[in-house]
C-alpha positions as CSV (number, residue, x, y, z in Angstrom):
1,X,-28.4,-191.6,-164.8
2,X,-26.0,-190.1,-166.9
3,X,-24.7,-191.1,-170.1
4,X,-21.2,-191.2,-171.8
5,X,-20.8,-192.1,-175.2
6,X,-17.5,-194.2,-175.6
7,X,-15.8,-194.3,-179.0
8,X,-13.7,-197.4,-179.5
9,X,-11.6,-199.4,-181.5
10,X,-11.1,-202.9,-180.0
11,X,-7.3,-203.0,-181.9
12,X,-6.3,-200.3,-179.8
13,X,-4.3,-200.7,-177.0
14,X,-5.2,-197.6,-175.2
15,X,-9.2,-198.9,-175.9
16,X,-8.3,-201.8,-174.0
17,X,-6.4,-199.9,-171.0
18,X,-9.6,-197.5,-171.0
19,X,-12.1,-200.6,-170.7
20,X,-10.8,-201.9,-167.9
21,X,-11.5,-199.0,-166.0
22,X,-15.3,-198.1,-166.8
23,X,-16.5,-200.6,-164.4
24,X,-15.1,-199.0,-161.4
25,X,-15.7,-195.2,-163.1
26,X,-19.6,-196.3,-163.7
27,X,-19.8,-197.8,-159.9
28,X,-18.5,-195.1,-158.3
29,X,-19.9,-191.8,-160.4
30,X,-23.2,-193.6,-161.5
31,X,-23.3,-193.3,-165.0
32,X,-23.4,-195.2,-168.0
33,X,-21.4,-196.0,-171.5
34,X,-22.6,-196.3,-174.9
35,X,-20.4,-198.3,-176.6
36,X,-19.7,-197.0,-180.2
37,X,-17.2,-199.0,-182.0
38,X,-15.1,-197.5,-184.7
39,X,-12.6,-197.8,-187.4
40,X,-9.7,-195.6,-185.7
41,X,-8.1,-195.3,-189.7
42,X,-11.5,-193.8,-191.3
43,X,-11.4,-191.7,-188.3
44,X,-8.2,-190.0,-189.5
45,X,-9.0,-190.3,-192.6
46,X,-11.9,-188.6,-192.5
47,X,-9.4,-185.7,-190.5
48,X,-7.0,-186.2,-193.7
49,X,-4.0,-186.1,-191.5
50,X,-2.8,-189.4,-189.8
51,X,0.2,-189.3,-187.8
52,X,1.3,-192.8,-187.5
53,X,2.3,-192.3,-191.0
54,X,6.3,-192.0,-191.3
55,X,6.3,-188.5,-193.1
56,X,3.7,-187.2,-190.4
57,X,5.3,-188.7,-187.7
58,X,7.4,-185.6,-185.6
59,X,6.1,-186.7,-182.4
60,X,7.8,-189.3,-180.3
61,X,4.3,-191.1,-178.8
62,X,3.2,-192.3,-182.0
63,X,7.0,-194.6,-181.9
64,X,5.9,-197.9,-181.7
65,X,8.4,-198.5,-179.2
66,X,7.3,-195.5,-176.8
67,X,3.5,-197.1,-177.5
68,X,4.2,-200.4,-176.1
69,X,6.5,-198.9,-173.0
70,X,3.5,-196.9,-172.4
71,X,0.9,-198.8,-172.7
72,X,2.9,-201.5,-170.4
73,X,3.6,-198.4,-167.7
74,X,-0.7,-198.0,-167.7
75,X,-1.2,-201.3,-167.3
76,X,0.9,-201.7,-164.3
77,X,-0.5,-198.6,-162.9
78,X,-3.8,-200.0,-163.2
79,X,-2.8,-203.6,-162.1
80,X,-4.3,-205.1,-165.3
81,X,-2.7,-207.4,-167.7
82,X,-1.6,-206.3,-171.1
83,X,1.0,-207.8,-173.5
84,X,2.1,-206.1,-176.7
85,X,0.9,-208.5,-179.6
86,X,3.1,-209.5,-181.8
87,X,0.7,-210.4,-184.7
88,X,-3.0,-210.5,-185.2
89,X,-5.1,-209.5,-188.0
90,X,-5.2,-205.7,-188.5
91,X,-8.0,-205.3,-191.0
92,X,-10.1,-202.8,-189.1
93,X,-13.1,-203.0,-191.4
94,X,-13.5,-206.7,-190.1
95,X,-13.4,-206.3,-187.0
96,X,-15.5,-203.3,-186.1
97,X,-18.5,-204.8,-188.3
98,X,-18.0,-208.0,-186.1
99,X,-18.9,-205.1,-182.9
100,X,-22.1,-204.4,-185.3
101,X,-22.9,-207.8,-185.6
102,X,-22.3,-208.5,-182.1
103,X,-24.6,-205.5,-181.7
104,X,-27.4,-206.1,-183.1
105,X,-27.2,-209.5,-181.3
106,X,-27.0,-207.6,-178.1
107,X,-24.1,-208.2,-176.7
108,X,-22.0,-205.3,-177.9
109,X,-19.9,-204.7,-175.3
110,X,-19.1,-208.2,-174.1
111,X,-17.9,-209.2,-177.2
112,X,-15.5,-205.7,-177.6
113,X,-14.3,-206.8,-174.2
114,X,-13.9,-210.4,-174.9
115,X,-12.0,-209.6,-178.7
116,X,-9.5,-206.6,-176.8
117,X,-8.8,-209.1,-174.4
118,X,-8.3,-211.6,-176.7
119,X,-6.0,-209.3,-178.4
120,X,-3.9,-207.4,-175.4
121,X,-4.2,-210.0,-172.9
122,X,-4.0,-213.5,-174.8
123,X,-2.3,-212.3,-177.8
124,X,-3.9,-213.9,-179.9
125,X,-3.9,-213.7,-183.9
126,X,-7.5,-213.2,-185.1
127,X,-8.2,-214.8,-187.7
128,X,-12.3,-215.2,-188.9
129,X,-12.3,-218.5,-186.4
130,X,-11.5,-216.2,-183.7
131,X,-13.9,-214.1,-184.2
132,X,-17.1,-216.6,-184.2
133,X,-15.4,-218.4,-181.4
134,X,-15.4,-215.7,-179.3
135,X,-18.6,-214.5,-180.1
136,X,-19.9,-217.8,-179.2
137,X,-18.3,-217.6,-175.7
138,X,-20.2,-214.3,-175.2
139,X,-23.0,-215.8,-175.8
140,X,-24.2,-215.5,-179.0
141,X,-25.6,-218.0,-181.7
142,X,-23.0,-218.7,-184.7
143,X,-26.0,-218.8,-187.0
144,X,-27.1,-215.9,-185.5
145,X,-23.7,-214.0,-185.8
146,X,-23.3,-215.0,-189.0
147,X,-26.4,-213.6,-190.8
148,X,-26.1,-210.4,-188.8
149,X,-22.7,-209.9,-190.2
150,X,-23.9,-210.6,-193.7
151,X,-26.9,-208.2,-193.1
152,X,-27.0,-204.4,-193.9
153,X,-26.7,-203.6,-190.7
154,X,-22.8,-203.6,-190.1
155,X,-22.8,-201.2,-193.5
156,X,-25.4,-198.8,-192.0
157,X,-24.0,-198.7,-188.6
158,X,-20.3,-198.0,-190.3
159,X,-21.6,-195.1,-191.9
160,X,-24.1,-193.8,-188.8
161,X,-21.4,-193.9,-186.4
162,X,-18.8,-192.8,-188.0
163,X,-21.3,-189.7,-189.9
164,X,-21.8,-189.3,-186.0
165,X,-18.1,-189.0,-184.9
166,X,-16.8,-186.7,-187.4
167,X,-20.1,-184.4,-186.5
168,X,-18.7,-183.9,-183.4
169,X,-14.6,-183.9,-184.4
170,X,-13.9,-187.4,-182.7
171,X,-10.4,-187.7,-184.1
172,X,-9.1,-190.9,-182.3
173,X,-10.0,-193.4,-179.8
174,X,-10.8,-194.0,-177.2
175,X,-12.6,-190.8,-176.8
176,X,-15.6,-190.2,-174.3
177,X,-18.0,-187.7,-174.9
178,X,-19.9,-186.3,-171.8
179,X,-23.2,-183.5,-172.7
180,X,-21.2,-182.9,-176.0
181,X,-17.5,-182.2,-173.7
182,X,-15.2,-184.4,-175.0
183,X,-11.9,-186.1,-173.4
184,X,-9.6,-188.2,-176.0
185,X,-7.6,-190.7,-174.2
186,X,-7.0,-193.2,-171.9
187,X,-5.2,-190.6,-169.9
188,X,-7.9,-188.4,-169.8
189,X,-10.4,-191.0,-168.1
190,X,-8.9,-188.8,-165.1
191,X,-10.8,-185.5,-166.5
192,X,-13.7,-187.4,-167.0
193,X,-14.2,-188.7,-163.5
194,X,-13.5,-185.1,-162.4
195,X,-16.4,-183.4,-164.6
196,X,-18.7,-186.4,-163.8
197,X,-18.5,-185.4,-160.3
198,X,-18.7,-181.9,-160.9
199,X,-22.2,-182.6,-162.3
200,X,-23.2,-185.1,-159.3
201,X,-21.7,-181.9,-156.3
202,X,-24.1,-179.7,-159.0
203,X,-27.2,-182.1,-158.2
């Protein structure tokens, strides 16, 4: 079967968008994800340019306004739910060594799913109850959670992943990498599908 490796960060709203779709993509081009959750902010920072910062900013997507319209446009095009949140917690070091935790748990990508939903669909502000509430819907045991957060692991995993993204220039999210061909965005989940099925008509 063939792989993809999926780059995520479960703040993002175009992460969310993307995840709703890899169901159907997987079904229907018989492949696989690998779920590889991020902190979109070391990403750039690694780059050293970010341009959601104001004196980078020349570029009308990254408005905030044109971000939400988008976003909402996607989601309707889709037939998904999404709502623009008006206030959750934004410290993305937090949150992506939850995914870690949640990881070395094994259920990675149910909780991402379940904390972007919670996020984009609920609009809910995270906060650290959140976080072990939802990771005890998915499944997994509080204790559990909580000494795989306090382990080494979400450290290591930080640095592995992200050592691994800026190895092979992942600059944002979500970004899907395909036998080392990559394709940034939700939008591009179009030019993903089409290679994937170039490789299936190639046998």
């Amino acid at each position: 079967m063939i792989n993809v490796d999926f780059y995520l960060t479960v703040s993002s709203r175009y992460t969310y968008l993307a995840m709703t779709q890899l169901d159907r993509i997987a079904r229907e081009h018989r492949c696989s994800f690998t779920w590889k959750p991020v902190n979109n902010h070391e990403l750039l920072a690694r780059r050293g340019y970010d341009p959601f910062k104001t004196e980078n900013n020349t570029s009308g997507q990254y408005d905030w306004a044109y971000r939400e319209y988008d976003a909402k446009c996607w989601a309707k095009f889709y037939g998904v739910p999404f709502v623009e949140p008006i206030n959750f917690r934004r410290d993305p070091i937090y949150l992506v060594n939850s995914c870690y935790a949640a990881e070395q748990c094994g259920y990675l990508e149910a909780f991402c799913r379940r904390l972007s939903e919670a996020i984009f669909v609920e609009s809910r502000v995270i906060v650290e109850s959140d976080i072990n509430s939802i990771a005890k819907e998915v499944g997994i045991d509080p204790v559990e959670f909580e000494n795989a957060y306090n382990s080494d692991f979400p450290s290591d995993r930080f640095t592995e992943l992200h050592d691994e993204a800026a190895r092979r220039k992942v600059f944002g999210v979500p970004t899907f990498v395909l036998r080392e061909k990559m394709f940034w965005g939700n939008d591009r989940l179009r030019l993903l599908e089409w290679e994937l099925q170039q490789l299936a008509d190639d046998g």
